[in-house]
C-alpha positions as CSV (number, residue, x, y, z in Angstrom):
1,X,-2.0,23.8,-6.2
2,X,1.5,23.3,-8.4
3,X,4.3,21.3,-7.7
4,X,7.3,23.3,-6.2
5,X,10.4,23.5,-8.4
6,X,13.6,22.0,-7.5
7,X,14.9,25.3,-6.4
8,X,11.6,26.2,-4.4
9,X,12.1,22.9,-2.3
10,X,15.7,23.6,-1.6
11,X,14.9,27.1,-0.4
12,X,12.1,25.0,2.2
13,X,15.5,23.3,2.9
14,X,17.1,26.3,4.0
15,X,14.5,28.5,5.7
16,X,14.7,29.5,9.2
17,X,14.4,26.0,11.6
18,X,10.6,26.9,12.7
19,X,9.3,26.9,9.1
20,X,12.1,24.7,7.5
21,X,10.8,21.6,5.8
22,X,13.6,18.6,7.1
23,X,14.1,16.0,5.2
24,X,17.6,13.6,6.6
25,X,19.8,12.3,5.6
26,X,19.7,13.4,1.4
27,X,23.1,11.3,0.6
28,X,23.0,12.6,-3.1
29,X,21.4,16.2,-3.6
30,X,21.8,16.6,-6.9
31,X,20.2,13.0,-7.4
32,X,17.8,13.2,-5.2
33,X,16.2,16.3,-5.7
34,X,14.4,17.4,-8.9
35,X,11.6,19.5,-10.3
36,X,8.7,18.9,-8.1
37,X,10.0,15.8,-5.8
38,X,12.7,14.3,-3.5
39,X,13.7,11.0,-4.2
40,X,13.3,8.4,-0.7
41,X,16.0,5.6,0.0
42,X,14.5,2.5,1.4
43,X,15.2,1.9,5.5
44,X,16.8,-1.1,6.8
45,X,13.8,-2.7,9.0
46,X,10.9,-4.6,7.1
47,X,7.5,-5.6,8.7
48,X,6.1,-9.0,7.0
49,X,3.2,-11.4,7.8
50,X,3.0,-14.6,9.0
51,X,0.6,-16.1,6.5
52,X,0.6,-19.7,7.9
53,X,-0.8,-18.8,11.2
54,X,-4.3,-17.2,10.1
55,X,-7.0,-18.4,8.0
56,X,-8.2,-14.2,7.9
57,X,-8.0,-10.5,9.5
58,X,-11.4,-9.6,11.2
59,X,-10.9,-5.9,11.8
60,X,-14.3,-5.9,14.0
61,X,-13.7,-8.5,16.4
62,X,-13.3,-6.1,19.2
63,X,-10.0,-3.5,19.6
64,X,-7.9,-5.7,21.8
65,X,-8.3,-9.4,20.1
66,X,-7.6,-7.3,17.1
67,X,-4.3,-5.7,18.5
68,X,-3.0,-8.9,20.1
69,X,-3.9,-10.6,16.5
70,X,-2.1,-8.2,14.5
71,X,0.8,-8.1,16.5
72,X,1.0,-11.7,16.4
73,X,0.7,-11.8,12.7
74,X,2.7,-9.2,11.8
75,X,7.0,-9.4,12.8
76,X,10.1,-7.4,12.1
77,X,13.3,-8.3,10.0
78,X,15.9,-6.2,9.4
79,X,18.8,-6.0,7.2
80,X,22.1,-4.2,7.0
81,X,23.5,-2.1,4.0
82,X,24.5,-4.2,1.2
83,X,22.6,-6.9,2.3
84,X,19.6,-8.2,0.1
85,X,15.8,-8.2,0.9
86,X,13.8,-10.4,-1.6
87,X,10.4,-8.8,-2.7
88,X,8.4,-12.1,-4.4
89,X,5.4,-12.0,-6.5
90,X,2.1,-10.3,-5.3
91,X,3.6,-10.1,-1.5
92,X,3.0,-7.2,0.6
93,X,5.9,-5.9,3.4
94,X,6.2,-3.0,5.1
95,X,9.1,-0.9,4.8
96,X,10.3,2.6,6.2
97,X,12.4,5.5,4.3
98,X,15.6,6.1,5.3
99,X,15.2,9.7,6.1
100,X,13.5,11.5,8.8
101,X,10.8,14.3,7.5
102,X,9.4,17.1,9.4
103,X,6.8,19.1,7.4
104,X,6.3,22.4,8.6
105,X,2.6,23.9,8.2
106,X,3.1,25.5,5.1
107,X,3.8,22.1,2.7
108,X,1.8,18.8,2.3
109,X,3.4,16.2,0.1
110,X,2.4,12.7,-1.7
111,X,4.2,9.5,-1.5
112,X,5.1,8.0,-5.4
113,X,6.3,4.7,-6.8
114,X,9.7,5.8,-9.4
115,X,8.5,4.9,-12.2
116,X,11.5,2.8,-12.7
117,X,10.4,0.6,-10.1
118,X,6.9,0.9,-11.0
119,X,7.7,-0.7,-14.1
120,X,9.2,-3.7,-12.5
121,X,5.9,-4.4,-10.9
122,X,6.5,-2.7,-7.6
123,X,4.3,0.3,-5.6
124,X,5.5,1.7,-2.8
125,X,2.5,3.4,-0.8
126,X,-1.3,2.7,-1.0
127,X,-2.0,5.7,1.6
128,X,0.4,8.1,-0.7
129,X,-1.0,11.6,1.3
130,X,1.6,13.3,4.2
131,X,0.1,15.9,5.9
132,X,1.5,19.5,7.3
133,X,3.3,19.4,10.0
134,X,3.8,15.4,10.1
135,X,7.6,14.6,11.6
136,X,8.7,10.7,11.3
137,X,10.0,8.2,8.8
138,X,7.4,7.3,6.1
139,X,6.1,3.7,6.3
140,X,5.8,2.2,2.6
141,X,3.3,-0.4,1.6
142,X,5.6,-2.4,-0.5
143,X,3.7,-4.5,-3.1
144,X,5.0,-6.3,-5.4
145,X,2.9,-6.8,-8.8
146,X,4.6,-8.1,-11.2
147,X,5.9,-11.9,-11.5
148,X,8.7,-12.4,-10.2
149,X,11.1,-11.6,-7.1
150,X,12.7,-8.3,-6.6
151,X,15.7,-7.9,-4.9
152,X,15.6,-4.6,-2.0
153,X,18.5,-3.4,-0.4
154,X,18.4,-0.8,1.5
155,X,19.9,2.8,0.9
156,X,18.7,2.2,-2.8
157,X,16.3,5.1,-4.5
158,X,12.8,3.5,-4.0
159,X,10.2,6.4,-3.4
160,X,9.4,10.3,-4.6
161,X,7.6,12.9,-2.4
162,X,5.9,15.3,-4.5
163,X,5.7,18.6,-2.4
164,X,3.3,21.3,-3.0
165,X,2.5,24.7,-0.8
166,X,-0.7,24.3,1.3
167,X,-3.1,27.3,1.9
168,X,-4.8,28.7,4.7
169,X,-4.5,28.9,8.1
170,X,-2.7,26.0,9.9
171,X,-4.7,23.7,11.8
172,X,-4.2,20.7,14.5
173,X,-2.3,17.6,12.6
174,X,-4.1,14.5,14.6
175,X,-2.1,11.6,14.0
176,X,-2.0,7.6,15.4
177,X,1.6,7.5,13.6
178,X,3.5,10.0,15.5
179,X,7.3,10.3,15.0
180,X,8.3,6.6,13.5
181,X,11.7,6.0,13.0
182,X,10.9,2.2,11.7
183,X,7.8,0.9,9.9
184,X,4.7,1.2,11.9
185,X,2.0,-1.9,12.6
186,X,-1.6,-1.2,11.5
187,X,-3.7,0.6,14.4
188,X,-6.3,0.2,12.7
189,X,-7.8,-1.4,15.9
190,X,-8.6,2.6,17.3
191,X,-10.9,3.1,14.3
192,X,-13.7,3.9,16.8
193,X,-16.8,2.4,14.1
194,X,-15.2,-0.9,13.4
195,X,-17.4,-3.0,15.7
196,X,-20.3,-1.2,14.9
197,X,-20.5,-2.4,10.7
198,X,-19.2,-5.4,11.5
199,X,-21.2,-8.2,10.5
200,X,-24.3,-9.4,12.8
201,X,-27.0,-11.6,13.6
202,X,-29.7,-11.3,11.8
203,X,-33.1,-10.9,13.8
204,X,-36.0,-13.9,13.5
């Protein structure tokens, strides 16, 4: 399973609409695109966490405390173009990419940090994997690991998506995510096994 080539993804761009792979807006094609990737611009709309209002996250408390918890925790900020986002020190924030994918059932594609970034300390996705036939806005896990801030803005070059031919016949895509245009909340909380490993009583 190889990499496609930077002519072999923008032939994917071209093909007929019901097997095209879409990927919107690409601002810079000859940046963006390369042997074996696409480069991702970061979105305007961030998802951080309200540290000071929980001492933890108990994802088997029961599906609806969970929901209202995370919802409470969790809250949106968004910033225009040229305006500044500060990343500090070992925080995690969810962001979005600017453009709009659809995958048609012939490609899958993983989610990279560029390694320019990487080397500042930041990674971009912890659940890197997009499956065929997935249409939305990517949400990125943005981390940062190194030790001191990092100034976002958004429109900059944050991401790659490797893309690589899938084989086989196509299949159902089941997805909780379906078509985000912003970062998405954890729904975790429809993991139907949650409750049951949670911890319990012991028996006497």
């Amino acid at each position: 399973m190889g990499l496609l080539s930077k002519s072999e993804i923008e032939e994917w761009l071209n093909k007929d609409l019901n097997e095209r792979l879409v990927i919107t807006p690409i601002l810079d094609p000859r940046e963006q695109i390369s042997e074996g990737a696409v480069d991702l611009r970061l979105s305007t709309t961030f998802i951080l966490t309200q540290k000071t209002e929980f001492a933890r996250m108990d994802p088997t408390q029961g599906k609806e405390q969970l929901k209202a918890e995370i919802q409470k925790y969790q809250f949106r900020v968004s910033k225009r173009f040229h305006e500044e986002f500060v990343l500090h020190p070992h925080q995690l924030v969810l962001g979005a990419t600017l453009e709009y994918l659809s995958f048609p059932d012939g490609l899958g594609g993983y989610v990279l940090s560029r390694s320019s970034w990487g080397r500042l300390g930041l990674v971009i996705a912890t659940a890197a994997f997009v499956n065929p036939g997935f249409k939305g806005c990517l949400t990125l896990e943005l981390l940062n690991h190194g030790e001191v801030p990092l100034v976002l803005c958004p429109g900059m070059r944050i991401a790659q998506l490797a893309l690589h031919r899938v084989t086989g016949k196509p299949g159902a895509h089941p997805t909780r995510y379906r078509c985000p245009t912003e970062p998405q909340f954890s729904l975790i909380y429809n993991d139907k096994d949650l409750e049951h490993w949670g911890r319990r009583e012991l028996a006497t």
